[in-house]
mmCIF file as Biopython writes it, N, C-alpha, C and O atoms, coordinates in Angstrom:
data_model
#
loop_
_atom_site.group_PDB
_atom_site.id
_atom_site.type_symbol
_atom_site.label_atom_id
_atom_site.label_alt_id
_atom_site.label_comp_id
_atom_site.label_asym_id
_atom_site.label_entity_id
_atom_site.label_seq_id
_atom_site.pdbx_PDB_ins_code
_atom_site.Cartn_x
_atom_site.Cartn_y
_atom_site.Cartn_z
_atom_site.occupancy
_atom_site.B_iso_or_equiv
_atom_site.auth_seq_id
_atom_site.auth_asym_id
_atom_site.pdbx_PDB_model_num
ATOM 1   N N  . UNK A ? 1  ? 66.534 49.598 -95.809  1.0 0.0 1  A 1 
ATOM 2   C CA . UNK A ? 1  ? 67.157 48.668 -96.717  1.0 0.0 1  A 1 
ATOM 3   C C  . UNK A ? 1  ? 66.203 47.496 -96.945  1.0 0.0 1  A 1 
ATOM 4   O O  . UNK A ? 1  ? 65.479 47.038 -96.061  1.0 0.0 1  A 1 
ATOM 5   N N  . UNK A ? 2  ? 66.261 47.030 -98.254  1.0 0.0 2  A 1 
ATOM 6   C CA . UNK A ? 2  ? 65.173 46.330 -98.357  1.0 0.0 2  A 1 
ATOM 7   C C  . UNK A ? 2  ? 65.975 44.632 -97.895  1.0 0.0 2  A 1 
ATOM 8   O O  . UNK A ? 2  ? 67.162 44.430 -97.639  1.0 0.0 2  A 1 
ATOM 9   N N  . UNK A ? 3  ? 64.757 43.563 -97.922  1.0 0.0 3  A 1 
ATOM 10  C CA . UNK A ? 3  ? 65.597 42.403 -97.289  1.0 0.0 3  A 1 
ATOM 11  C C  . UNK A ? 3  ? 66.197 41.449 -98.329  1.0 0.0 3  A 1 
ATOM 12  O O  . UNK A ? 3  ? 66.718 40.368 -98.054  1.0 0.0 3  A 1 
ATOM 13  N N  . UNK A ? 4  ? 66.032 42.092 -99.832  1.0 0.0 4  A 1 
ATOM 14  C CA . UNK A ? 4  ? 66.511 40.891 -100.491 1.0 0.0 4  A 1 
ATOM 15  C C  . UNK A ? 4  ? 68.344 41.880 -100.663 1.0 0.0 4  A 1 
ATOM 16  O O  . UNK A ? 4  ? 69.090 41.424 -101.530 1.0 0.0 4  A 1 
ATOM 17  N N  . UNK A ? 5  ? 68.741 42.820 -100.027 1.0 0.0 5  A 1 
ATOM 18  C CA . UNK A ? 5  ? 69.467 43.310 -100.014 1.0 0.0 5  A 1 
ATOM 19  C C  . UNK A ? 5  ? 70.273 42.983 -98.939  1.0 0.0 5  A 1 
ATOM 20  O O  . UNK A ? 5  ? 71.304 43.652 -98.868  1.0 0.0 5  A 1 
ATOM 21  N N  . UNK A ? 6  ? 70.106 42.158 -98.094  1.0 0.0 6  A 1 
ATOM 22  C CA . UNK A ? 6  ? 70.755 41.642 -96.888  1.0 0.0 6  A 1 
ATOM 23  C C  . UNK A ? 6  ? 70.889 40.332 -97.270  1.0 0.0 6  A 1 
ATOM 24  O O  . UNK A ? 6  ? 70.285 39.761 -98.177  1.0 0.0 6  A 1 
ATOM 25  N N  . UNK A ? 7  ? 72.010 39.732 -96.260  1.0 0.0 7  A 1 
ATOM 26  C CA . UNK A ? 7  ? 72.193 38.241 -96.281  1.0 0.0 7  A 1 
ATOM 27  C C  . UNK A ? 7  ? 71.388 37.858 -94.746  1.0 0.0 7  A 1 
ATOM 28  O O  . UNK A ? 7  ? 70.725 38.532 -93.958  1.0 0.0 7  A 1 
ATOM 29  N N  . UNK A ? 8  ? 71.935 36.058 -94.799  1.0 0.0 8  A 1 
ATOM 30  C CA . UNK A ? 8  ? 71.020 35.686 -93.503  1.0 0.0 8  A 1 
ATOM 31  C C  . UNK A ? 8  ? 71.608 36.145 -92.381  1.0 0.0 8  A 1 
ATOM 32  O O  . UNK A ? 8  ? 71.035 35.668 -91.402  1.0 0.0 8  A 1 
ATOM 33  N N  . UNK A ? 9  ? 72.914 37.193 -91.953  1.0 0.0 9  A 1 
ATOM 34  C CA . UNK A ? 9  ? 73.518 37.900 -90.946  1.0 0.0 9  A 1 
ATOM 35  C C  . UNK A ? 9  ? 72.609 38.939 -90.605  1.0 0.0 9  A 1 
ATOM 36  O O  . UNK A ? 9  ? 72.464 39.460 -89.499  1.0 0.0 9  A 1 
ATOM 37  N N  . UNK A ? 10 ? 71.933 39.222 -91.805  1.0 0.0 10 A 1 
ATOM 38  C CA . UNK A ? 10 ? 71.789 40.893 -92.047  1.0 0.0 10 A 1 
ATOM 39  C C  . UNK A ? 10 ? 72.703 42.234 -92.210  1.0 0.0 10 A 1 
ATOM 40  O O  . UNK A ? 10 ? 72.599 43.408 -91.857  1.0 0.0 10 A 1 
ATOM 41  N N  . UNK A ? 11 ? 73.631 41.467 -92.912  1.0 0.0 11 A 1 
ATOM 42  C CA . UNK A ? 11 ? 74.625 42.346 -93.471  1.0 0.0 11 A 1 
ATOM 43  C C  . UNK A ? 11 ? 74.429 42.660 -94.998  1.0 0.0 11 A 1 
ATOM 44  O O  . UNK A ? 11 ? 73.587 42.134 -95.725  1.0 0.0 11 A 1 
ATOM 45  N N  . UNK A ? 12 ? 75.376 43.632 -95.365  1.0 0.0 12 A 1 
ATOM 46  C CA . UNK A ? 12 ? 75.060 44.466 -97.020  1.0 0.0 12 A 1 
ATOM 47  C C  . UNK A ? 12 ? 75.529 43.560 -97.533  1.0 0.0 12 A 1 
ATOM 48  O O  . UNK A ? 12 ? 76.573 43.086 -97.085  1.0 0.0 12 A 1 
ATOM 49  N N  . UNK A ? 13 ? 74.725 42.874 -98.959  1.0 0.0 13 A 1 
ATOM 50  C CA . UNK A ? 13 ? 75.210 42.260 -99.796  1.0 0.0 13 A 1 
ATOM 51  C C  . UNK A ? 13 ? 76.616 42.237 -100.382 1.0 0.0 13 A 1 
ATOM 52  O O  . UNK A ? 13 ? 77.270 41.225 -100.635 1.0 0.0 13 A 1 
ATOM 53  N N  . UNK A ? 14 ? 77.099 43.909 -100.615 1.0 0.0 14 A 1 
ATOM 54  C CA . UNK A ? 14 ? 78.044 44.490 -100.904 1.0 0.0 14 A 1 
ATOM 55  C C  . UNK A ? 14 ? 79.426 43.700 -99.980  1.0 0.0 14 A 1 
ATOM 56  O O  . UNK A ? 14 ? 79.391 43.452 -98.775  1.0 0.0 14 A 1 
ATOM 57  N N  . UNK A ? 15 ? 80.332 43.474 -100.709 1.0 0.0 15 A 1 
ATOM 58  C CA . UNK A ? 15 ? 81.591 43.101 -99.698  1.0 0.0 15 A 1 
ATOM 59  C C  . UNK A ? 15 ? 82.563 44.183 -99.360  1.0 0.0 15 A 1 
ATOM 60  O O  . UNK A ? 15 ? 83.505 44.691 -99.968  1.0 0.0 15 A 1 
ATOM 61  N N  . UNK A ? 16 ? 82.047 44.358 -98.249  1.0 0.0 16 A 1 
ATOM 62  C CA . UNK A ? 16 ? 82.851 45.098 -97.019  1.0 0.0 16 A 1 
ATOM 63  C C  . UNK A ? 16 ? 83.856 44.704 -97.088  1.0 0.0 16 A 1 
ATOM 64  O O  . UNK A ? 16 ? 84.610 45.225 -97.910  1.0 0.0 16 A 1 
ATOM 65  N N  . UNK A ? 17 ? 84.128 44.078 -96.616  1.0 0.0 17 A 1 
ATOM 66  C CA . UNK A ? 17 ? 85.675 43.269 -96.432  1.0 0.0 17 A 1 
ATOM 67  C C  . UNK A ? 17 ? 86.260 43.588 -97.724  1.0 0.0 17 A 1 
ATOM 68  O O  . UNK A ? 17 ? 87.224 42.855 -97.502  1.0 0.0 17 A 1 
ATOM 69  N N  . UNK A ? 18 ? 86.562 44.136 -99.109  1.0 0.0 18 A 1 
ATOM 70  C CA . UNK A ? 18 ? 87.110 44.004 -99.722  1.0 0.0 18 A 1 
ATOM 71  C C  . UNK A ? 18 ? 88.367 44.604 -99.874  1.0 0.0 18 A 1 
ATOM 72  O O  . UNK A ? 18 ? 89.139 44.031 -100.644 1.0 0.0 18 A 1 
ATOM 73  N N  . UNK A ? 19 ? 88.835 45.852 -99.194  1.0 0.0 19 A 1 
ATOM 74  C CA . UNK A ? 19 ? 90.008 46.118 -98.443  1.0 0.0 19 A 1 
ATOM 75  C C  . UNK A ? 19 ? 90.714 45.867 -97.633  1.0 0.0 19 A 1 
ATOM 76  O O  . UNK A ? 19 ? 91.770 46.456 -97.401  1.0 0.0 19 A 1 
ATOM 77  N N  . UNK A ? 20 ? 90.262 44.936 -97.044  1.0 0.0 20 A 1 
ATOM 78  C CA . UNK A ? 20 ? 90.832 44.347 -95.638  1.0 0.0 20 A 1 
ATOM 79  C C  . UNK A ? 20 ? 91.574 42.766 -95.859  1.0 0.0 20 A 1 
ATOM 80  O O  . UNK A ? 20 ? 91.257 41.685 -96.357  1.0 0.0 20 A 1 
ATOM 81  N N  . UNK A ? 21 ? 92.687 43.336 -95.199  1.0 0.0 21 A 1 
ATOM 82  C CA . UNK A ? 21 ? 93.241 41.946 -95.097  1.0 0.0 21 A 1 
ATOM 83  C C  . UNK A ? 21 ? 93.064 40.558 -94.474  1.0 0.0 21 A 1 
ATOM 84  O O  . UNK A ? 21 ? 92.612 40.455 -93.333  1.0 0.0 21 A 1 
ATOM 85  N N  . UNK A ? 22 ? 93.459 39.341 -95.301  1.0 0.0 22 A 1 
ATOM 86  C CA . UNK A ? 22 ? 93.195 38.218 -94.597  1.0 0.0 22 A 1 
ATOM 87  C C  . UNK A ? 22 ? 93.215 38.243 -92.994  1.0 0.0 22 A 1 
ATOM 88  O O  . UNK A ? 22 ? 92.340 37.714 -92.309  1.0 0.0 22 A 1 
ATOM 89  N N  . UNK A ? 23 ? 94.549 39.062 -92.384  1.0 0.0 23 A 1 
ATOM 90  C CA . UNK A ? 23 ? 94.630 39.104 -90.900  1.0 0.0 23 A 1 
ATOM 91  C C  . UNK A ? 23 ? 93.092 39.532 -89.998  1.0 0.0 23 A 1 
ATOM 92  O O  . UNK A ? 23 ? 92.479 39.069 -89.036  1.0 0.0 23 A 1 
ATOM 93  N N  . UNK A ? 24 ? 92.914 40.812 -91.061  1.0 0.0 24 A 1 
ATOM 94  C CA . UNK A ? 24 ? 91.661 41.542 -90.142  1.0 0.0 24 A 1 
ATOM 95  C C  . UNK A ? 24 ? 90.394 41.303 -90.229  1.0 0.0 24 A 1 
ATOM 96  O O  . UNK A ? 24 ? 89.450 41.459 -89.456  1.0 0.0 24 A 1 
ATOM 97  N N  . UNK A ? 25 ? 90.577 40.642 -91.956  1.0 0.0 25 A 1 
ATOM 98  C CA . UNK A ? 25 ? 89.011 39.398 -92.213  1.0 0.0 25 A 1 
ATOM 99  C C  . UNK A ? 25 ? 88.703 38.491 -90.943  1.0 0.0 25 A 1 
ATOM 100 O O  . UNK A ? 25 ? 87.633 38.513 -90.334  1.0 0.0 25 A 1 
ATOM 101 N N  . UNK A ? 26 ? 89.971 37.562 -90.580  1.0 0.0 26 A 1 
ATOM 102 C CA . UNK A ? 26 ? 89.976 36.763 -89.041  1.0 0.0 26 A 1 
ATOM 103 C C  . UNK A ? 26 ? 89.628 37.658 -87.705  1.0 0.0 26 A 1 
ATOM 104 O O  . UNK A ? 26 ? 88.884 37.368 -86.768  1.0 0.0 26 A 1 
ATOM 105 N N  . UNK A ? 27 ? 90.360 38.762 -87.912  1.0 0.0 27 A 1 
ATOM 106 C CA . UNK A ? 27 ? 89.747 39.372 -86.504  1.0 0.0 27 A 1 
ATOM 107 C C  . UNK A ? 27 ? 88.612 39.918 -86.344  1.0 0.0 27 A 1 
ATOM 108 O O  . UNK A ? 27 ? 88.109 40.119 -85.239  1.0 0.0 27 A 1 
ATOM 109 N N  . UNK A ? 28 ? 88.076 40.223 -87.471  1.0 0.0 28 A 1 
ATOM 110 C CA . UNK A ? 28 ? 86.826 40.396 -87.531  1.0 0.0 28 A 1 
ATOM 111 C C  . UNK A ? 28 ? 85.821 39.127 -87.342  1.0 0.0 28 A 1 
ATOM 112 O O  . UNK A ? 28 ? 84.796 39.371 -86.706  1.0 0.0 28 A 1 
ATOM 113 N N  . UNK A ? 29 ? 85.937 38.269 -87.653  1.0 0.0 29 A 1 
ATOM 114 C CA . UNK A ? 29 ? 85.177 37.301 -87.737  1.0 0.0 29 A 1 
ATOM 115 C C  . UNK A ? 29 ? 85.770 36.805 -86.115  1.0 0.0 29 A 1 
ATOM 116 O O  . UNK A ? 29 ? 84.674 36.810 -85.554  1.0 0.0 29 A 1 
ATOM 117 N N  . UNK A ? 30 ? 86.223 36.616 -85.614  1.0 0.0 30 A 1 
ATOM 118 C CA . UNK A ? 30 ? 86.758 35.842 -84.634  1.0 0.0 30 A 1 
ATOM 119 C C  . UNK A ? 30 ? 85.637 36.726 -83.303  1.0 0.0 30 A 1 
ATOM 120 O O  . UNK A ? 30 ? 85.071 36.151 -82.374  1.0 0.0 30 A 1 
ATOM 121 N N  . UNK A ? 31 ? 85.601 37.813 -83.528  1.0 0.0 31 A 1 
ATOM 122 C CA . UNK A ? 31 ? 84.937 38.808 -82.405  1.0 0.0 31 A 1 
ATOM 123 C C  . UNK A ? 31 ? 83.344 38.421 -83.212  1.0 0.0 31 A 1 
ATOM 124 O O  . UNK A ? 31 ? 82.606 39.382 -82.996  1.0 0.0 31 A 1 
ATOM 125 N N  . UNK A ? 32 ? 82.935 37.822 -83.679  1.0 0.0 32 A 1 
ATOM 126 C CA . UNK A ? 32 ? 81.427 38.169 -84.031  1.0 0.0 32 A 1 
ATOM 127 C C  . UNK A ? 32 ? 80.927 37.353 -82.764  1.0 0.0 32 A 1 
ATOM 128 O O  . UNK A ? 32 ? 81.491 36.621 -81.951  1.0 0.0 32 A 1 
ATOM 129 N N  . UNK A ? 33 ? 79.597 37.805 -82.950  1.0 0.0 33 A 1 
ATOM 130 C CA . UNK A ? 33 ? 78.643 37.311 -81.877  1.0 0.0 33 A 1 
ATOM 131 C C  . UNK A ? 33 ? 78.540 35.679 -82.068  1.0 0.0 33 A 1 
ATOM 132 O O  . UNK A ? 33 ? 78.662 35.240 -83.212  1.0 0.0 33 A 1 
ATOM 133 N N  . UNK A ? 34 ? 78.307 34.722 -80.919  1.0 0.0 34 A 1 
ATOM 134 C CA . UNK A ? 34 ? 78.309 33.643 -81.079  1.0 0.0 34 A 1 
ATOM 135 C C  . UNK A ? 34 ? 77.222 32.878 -82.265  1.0 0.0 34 A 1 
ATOM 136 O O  . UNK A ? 34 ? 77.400 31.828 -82.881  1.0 0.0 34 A 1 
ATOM 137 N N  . UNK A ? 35 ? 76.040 33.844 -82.313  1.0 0.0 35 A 1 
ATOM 138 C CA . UNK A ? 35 ? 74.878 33.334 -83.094  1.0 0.0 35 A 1 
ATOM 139 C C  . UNK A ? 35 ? 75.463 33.375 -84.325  1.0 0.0 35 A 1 
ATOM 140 O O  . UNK A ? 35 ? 75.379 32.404 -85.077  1.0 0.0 35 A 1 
ATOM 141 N N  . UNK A ? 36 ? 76.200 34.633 -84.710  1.0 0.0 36 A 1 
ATOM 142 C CA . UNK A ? 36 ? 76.397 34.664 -86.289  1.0 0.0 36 A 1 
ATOM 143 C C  . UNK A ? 36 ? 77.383 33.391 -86.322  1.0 0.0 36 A 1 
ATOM 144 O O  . UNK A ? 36 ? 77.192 32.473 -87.119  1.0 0.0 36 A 1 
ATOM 145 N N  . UNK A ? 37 ? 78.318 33.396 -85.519  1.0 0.0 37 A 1 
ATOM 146 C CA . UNK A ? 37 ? 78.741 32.125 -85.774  1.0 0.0 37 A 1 
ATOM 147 C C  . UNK A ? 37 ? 78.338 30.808 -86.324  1.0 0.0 37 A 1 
ATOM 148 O O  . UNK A ? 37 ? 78.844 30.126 -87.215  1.0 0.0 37 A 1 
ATOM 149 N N  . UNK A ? 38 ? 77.226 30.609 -85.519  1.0 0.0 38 A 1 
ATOM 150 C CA . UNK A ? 38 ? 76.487 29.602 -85.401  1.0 0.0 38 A 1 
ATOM 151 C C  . UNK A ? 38 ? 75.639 29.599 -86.869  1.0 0.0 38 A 1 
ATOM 152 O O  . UNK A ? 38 ? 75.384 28.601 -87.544  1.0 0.0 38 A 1 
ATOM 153 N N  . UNK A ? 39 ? 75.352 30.707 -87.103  1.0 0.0 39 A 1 
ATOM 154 C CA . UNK A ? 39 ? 74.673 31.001 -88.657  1.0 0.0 39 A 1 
ATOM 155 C C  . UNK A ? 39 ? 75.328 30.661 -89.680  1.0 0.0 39 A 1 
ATOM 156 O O  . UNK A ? 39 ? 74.874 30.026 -90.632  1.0 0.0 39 A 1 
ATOM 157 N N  . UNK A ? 40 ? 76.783 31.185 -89.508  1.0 0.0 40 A 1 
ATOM 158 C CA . UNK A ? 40 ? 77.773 30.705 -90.785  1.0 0.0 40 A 1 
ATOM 159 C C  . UNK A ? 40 ? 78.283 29.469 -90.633  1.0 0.0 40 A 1 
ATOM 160 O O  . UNK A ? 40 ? 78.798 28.817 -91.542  1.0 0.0 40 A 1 
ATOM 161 N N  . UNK A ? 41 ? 78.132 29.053 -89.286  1.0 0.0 41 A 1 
ATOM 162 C CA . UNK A ? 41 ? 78.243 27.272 -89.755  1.0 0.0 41 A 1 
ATOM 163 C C  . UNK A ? 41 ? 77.621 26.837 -89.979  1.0 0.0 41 A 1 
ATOM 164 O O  . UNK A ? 41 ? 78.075 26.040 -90.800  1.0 0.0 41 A 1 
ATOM 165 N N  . UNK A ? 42 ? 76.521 26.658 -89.853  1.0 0.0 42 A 1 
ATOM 166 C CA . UNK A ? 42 ? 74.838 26.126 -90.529  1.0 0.0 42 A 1 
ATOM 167 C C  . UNK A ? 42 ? 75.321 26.394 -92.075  1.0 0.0 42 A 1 
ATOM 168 O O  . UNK A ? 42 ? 75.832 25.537 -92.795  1.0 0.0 42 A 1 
ATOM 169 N N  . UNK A ? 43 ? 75.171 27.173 -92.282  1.0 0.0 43 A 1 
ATOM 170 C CA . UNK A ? 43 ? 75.425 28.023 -93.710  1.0 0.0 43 A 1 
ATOM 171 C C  . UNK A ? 43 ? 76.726 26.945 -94.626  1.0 0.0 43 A 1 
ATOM 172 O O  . UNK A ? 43 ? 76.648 26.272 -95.654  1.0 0.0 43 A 1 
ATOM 173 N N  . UNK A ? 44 ? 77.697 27.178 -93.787  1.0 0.0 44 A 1 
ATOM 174 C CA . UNK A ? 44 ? 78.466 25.789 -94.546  1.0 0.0 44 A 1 
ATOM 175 C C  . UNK A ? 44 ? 78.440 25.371 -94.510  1.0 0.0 44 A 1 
ATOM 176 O O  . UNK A ? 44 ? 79.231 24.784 -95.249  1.0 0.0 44 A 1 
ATOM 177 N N  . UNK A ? 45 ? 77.469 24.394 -93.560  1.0 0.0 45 A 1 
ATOM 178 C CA . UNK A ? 45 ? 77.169 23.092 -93.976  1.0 0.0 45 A 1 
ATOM 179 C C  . UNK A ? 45 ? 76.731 22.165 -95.099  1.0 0.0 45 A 1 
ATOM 180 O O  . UNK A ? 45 ? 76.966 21.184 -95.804  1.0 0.0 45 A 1 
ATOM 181 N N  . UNK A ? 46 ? 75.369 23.865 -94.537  1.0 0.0 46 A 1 
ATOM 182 C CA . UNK A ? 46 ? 74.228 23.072 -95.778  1.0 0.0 46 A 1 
ATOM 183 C C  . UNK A ? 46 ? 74.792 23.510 -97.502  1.0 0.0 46 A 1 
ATOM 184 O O  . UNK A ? 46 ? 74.493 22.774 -98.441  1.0 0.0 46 A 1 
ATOM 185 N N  . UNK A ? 47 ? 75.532 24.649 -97.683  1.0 0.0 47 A 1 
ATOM 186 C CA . UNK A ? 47 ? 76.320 24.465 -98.927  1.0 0.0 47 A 1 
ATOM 187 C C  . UNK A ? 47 ? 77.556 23.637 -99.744  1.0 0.0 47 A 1 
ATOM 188 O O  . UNK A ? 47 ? 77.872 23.585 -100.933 1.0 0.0 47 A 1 
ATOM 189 N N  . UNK A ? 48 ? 78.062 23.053 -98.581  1.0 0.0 48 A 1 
ATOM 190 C CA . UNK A ? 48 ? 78.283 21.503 -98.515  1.0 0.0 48 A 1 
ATOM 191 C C  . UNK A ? 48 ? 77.795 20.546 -98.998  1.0 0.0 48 A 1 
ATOM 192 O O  . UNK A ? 48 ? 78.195 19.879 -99.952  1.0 0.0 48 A 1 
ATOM 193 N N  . UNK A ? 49 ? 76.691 20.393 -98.219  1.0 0.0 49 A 1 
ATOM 194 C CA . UNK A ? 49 ? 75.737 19.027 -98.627  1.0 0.0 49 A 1 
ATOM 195 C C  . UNK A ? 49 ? 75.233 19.056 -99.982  1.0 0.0 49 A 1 
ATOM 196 O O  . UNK A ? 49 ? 75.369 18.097 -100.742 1.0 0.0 49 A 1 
ATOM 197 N N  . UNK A ? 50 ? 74.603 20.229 -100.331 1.0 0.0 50 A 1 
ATOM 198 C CA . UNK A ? 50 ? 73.655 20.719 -101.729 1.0 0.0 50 A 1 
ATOM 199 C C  . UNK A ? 50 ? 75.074 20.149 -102.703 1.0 0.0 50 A 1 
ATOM 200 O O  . UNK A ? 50 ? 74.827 19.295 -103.554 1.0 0.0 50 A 1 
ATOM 201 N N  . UNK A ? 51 ? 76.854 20.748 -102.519 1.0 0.0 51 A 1 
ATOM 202 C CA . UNK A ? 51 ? 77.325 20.636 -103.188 1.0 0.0 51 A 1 
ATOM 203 C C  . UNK A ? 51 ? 77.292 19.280 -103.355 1.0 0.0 51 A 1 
ATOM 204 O O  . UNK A ? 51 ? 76.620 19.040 -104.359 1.0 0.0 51 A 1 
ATOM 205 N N  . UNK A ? 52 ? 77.804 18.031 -102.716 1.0 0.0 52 A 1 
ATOM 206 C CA . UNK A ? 52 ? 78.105 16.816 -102.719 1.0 0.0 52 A 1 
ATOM 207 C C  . UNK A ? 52 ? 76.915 16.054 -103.263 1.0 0.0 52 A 1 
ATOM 208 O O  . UNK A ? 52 ? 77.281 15.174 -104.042 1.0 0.0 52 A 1 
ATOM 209 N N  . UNK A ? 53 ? 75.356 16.130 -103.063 1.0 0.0 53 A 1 
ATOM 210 C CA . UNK A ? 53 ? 74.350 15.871 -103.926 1.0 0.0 53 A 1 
ATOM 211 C C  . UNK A ? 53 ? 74.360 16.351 -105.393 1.0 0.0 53 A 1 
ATOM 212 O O  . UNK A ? 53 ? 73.633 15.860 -106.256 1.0 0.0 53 A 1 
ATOM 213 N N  . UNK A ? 54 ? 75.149 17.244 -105.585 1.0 0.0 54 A 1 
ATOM 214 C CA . UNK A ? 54 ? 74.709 17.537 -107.558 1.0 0.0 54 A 1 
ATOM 215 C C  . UNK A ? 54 ? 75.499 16.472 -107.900 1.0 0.0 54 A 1 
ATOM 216 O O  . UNK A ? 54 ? 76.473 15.911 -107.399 1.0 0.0 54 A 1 
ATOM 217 N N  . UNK A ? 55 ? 74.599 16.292 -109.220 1.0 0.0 55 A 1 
ATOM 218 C CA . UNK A ? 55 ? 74.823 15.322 -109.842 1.0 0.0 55 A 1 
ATOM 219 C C  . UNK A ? 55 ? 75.166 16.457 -111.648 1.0 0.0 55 A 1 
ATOM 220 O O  . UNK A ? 55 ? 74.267 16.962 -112.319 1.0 0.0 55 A 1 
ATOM 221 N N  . UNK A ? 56 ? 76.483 16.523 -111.919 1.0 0.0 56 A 1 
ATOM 222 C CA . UNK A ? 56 ? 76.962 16.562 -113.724 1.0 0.0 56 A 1 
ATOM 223 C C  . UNK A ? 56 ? 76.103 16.123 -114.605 1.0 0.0 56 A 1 
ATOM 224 O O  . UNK A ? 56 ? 75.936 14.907 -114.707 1.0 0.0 56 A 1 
ATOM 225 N N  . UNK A ? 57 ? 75.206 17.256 -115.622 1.0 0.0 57 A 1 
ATOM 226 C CA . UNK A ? 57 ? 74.502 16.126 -116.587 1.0 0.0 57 A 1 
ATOM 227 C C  . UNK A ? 57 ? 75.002 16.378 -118.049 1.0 0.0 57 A 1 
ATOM 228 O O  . UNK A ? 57 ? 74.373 15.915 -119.000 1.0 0.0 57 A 1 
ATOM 229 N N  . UNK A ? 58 ? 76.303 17.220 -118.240 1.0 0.0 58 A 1 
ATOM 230 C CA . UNK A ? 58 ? 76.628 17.579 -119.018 1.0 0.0 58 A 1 
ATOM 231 C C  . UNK A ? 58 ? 78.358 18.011 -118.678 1.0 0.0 58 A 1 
ATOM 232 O O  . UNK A ? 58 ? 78.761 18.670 -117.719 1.0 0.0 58 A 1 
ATOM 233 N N  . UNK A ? 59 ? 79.093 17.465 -119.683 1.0 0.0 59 A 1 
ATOM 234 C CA . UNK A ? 59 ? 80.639 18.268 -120.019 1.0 0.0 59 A 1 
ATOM 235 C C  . UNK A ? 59 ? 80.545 19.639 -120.709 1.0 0.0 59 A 1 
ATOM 236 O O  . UNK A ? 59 ? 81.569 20.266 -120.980 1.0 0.0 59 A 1 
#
């Protein structure tokens, strides 16, 4: 698999999860390894921040 085909987990771009319910989205995520954790909070952070810096230059 090539790498622009992965995210920064190294999971399939593709959403897996798209059958799965909110319940088992959580249980899935709740069992991940501590790092990915740690990856997807980094991850929202910094898409956070980027958001709160744009600046509207147009309606």
């Amino acid at each position: 698999m090539k790498k622009e085909d992965q995210n920064i987990l190294n999971e399939p771009r593709e959403d897996y999860h798209r059958h799965l319910s909110e319940e088992e989205k959580l249980r899935h995520d709740v069992f991940r390894p501590d790092m990915e954790k740690f990856l997807l909070f980094t991850k929202m952070l910094r898409t956070n921040n980027v958001l709160k810096k744009a600046k509207i230059t147009h309606k």
